[in-house]
VOTORMAR-858851 format. One line per 10 residues: their letters; for each residue x, y, z of C-alpha. Coordinates in nm, 4 decimals. Example, Ala and Ser with C-alpha at 12.3 -4.5 7.8 and 13.67 -1.06 7.14 Angstrom:
REM residues 2
as> 1.2300 -0.4500 0.7800 ~ 1.3670 -0.1060 0.7140 $
***
This chain:
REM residues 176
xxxxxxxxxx> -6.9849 0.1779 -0.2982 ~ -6.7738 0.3824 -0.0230 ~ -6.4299 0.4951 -0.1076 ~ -6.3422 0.2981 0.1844 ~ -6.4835 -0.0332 0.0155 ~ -6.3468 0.0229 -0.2998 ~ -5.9880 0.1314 -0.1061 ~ -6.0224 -0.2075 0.0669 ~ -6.1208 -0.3932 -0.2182 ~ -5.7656 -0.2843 -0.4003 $
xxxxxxxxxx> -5.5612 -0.3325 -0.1160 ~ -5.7447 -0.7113 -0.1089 ~ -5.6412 -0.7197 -0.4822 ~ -5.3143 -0.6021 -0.4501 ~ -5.2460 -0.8527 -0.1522 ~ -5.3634 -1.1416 -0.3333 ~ -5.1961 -1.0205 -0.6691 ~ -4.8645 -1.0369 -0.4913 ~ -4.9277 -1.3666 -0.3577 ~ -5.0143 -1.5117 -0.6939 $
xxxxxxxxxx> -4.6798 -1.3993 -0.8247 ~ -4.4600 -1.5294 -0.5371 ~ -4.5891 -1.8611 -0.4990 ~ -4.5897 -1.8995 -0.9145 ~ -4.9418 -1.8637 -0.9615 ~ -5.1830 -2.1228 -0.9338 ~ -5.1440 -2.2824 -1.2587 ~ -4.7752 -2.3499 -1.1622 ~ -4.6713 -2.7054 -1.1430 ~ -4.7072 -2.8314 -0.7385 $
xxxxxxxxxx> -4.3552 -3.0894 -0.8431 ~ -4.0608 -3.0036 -0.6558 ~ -3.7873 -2.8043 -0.8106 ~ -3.5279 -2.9943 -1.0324 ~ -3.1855 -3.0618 -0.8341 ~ -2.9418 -2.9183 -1.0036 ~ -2.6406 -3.1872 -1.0812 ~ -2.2733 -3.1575 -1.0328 ~ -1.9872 -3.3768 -1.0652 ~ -1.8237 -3.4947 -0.7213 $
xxxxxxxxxx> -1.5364 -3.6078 -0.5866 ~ -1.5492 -3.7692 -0.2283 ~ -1.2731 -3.9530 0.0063 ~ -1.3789 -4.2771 0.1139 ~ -1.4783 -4.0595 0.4516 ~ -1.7921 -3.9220 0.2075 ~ -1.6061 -3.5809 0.2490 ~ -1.6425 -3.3522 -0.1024 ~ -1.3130 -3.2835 -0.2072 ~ -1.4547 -3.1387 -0.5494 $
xxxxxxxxxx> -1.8097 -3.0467 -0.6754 ~ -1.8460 -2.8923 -0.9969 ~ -2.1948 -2.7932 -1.1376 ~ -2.2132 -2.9956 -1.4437 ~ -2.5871 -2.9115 -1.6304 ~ -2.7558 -3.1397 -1.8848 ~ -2.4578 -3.1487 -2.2069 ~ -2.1584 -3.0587 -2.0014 ~ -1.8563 -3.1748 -2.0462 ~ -1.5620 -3.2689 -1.8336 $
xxxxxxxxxx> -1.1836 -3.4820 -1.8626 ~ -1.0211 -3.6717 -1.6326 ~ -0.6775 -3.6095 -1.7214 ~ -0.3139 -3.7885 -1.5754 ~ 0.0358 -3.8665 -1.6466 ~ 0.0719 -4.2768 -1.7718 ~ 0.2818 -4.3913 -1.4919 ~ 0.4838 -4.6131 -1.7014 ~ 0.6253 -4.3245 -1.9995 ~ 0.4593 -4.0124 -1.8830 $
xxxxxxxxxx> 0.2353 -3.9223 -2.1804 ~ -0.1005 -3.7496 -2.1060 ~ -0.4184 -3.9349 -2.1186 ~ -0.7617 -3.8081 -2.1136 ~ -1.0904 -3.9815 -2.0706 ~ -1.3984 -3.7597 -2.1665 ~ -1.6731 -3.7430 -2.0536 ~ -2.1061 -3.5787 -2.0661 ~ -2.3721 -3.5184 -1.8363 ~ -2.6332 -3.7245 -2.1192 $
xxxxxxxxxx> -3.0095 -3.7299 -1.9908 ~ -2.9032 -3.7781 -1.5976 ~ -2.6193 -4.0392 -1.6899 ~ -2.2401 -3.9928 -1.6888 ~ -2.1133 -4.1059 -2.0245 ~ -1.7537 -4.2176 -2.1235 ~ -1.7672 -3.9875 -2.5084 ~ -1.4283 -4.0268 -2.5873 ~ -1.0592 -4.0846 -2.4913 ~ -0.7303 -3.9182 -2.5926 $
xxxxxxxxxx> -0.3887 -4.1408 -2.6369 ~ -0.0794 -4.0262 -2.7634 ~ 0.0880 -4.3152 -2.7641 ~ -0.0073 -4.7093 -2.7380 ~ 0.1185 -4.7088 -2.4010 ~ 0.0842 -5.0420 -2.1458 ~ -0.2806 -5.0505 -2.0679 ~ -0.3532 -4.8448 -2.3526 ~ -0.5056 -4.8610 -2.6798 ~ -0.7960 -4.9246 -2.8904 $
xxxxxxxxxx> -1.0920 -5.2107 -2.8411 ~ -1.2652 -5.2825 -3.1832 ~ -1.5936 -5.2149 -3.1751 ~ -1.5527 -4.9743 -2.8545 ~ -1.5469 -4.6374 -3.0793 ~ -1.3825 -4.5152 -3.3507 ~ -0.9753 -4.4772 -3.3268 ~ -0.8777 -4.1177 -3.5757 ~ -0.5386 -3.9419 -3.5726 ~ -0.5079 -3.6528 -3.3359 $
xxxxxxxxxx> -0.2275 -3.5076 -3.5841 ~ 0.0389 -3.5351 -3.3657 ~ 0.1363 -3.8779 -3.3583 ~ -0.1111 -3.9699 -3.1050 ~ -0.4970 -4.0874 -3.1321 ~ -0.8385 -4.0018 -3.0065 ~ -1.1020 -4.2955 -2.9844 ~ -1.4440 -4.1126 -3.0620 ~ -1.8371 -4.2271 -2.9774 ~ -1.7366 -4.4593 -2.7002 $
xxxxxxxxxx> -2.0625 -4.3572 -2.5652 ~ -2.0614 -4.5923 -2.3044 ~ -2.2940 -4.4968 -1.9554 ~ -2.1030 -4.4937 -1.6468 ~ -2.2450 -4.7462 -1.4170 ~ -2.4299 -4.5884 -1.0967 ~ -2.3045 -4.2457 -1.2629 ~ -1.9927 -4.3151 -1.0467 ~ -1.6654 -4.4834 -1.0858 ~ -1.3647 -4.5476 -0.7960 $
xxxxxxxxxx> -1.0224 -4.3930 -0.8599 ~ -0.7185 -4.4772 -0.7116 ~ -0.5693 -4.1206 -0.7262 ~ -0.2090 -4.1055 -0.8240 ~ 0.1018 -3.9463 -0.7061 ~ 0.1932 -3.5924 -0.8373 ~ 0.3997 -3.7051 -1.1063 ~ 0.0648 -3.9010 -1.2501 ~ -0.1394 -3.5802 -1.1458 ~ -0.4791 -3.6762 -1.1788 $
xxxxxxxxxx> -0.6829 -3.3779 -1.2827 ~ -1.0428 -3.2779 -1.3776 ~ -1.0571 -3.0392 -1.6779 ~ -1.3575 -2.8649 -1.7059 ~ -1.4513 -2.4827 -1.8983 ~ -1.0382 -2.4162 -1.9202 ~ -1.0227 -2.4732 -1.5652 ~ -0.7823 -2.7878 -1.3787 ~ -0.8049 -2.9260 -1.0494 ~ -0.5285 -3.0963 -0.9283 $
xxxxxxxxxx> -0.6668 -3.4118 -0.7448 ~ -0.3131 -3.6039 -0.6496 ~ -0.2663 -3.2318 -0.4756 ~ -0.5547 -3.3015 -0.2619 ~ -0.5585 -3.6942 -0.2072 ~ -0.2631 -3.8531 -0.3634 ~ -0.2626 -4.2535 -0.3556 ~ -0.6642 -4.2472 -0.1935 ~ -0.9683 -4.4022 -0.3309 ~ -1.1663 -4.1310 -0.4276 $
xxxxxxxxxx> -1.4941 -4.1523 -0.6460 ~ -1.6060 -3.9400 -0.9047 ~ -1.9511 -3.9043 -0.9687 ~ -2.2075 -3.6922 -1.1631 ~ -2.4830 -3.6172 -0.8717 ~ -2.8363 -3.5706 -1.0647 ~ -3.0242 -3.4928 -0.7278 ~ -3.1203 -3.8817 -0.7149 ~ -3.1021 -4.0982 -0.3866 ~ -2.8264 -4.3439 -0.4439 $
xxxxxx> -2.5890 -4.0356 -0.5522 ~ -2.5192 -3.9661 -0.1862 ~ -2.3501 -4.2975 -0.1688 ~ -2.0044 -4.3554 -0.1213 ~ -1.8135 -4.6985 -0.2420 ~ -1.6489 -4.8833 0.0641 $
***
């Protein structure tokens, strides 16, 4: 064989080599890369006031000031197999609209006079719930890896909804 066949034949090699690698070989799986999900918050609009990227186990709180006595409330919440789920909610006192449902998770001291309910575990409908955002002094807030976002700074007393987006169709959707 001529040097400039076997030059030719590398080069060939070499070309197809570097295809194989780029397009992830042809053993790689033809299904379309997994969306990655994030929990939003939209105006009634549809415009994104928030997105957070919130992978499979993540956690997040929706934190605010009760509008009646001003004690902090949290309500908990995972990215669980593609579904938002309610874990677990935080009350330090048994404020109006407040307070334990038997059966709906397990109410334990926090240690400070207040009470967490544990394993709620209850899916979010539709991964997506509407929220009347309140004023500043109820400061509705997302807590998430140390971090707060202030969302009565950014729509204080709009309907917002907050939703984990998997990458699915009816997550683009925004409630009228």
């Amino acid at each position: 064989m001529s040097r400039l066949a076997v030059f030719s034949l590398l080069v060939a090699g070499a070309l197809w080599t570097s295809a194989l690698l780029n397009s992830g070989g042809a053993w790689a799986s033809t299904a379309p890369p997994k969306a990655e999900a994030a929990l939003v918050v939209r105006n009634t609009q549809g415009d994104t006031l928030v997105s957070i990227p919130m992978p499979e186990g993540a956690t997040w709180c929706l934190e605010w000031n009760h509008s009646v006595t001003s004690i902090r409330v949290q309500d908990c919440y995972r990215h669980d197999a593609g579904r938002m789920v309610l874990e677990r909610s935080h009350q330090p006192d048994f404020a109006a609209g407040l307070g334990h449902v038997l059966g709906r998770g397990r109410q334990v001291s926090d240690g400070a006079g207040g009470y967490w309910i544990e394993d709620i575990n209850e899916p979010v409908p539709g991964n997506r719930y509407r929220l009347r955002v309140g004023s500043l002094a109820v400061d509705h807030r997302l807590l998430h890896e140390g971090r707060r976002i202030s969302l009565s700074e950014q729509a204080a007393d709009q309907a917002v909804t907050i939703q984990l987006q998997t990458g699915q169709l009816e997550t683009n959707q925004v409630d009228p």
